[in-house]
C-alpha positions in Angstrom: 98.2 108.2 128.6 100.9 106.2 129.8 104.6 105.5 128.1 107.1 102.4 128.4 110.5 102.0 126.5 112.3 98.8 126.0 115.0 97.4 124.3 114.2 94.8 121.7 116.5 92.3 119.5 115.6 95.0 116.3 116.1 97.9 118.4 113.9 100.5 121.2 110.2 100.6 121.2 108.0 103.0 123.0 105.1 102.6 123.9 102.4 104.8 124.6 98.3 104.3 125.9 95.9 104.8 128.4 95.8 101.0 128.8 99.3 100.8 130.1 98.0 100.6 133.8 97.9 97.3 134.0 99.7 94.6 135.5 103.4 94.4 134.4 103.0 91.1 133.0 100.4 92.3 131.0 102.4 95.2 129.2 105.2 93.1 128.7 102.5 90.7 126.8 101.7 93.7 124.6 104.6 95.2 124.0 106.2 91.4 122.8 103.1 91.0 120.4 103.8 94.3 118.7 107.2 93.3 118.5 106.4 90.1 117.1 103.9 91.2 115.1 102.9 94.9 114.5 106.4 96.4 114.0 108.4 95.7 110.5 111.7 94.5 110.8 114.6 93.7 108.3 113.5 96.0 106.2 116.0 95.8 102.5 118.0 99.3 102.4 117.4 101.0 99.3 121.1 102.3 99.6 122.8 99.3 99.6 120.8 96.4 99.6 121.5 95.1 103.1 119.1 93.6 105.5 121.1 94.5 108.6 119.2 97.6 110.5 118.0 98.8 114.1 114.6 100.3 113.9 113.1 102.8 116.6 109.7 103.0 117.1 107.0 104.7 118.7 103.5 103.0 118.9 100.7 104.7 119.9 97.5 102.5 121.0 94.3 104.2 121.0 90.8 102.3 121.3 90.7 100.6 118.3 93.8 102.0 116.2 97.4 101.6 116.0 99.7 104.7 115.5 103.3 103.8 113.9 106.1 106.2 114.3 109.9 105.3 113.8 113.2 105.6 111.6 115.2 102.6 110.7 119.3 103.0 110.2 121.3 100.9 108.2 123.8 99.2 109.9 125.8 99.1 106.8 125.8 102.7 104.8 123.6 104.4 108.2 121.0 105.5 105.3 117.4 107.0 107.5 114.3 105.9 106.9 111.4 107.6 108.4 108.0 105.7 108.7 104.7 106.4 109.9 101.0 104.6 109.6 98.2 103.8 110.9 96.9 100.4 111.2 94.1 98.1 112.6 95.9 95.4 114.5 93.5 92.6 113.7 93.6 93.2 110.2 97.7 93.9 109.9 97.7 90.8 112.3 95.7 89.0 109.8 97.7 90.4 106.9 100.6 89.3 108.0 99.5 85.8 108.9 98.1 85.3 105.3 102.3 86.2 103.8 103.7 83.9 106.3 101.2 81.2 105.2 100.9 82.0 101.8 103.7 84.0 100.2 103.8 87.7 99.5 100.9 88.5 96.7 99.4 85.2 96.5 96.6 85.0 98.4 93.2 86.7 97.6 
């Protein structure tokens, strides 16, 4: 298994696979798509209420799985949030497309 850190506008993301020999253009493909896509972002602190936050996370890809590690700070009140799942990328890509199309909740 191979690891890669970068910077990102929400904050670091690292990560890791056996898949990460490829081509650099290739990894940096991947690792915008999760970014995009896979990782949450602007999550609401329960604190205070504000949107404002940097996220780190770790993401592990394995064959056919997607391992989310992380903690989000509030840029506001610096409240902690530690998060971990595990998620199949097409369907948590498919989720996701279904809210942005539909609203939260209203689809079926």
């Amino acid at each position: 298994m191979s690891t890669v850190k970068r910077a990102t506008s929400w904050g670091t993301l690292e990560l890791t696979s056996k898949h990460l020999e490829m081509e650099k253009s290739k990894v940096d493909r991947l690792i915008d798509i999760l970014a995009t896509y896979f990782v949450p972002r602007k999550i609401e602190c329960k604190e205070c209420g504000s949107l404002d936050n940097m996220m780190d996370a770790r993401v592990t890809l394995d064959e056919d799985v997607i391992l989310f590690e992380g903690k989000t700070t509030c840029d506001s009140c610096e409240h902690v949030v530690e998060y971990n799942a595990v998620g199949d990328p097409l369907k948590m890509s498919a989720e996701r497309q279904r809210e942005n199309n539909f609203g939260k909740g209203e689809s079926k």
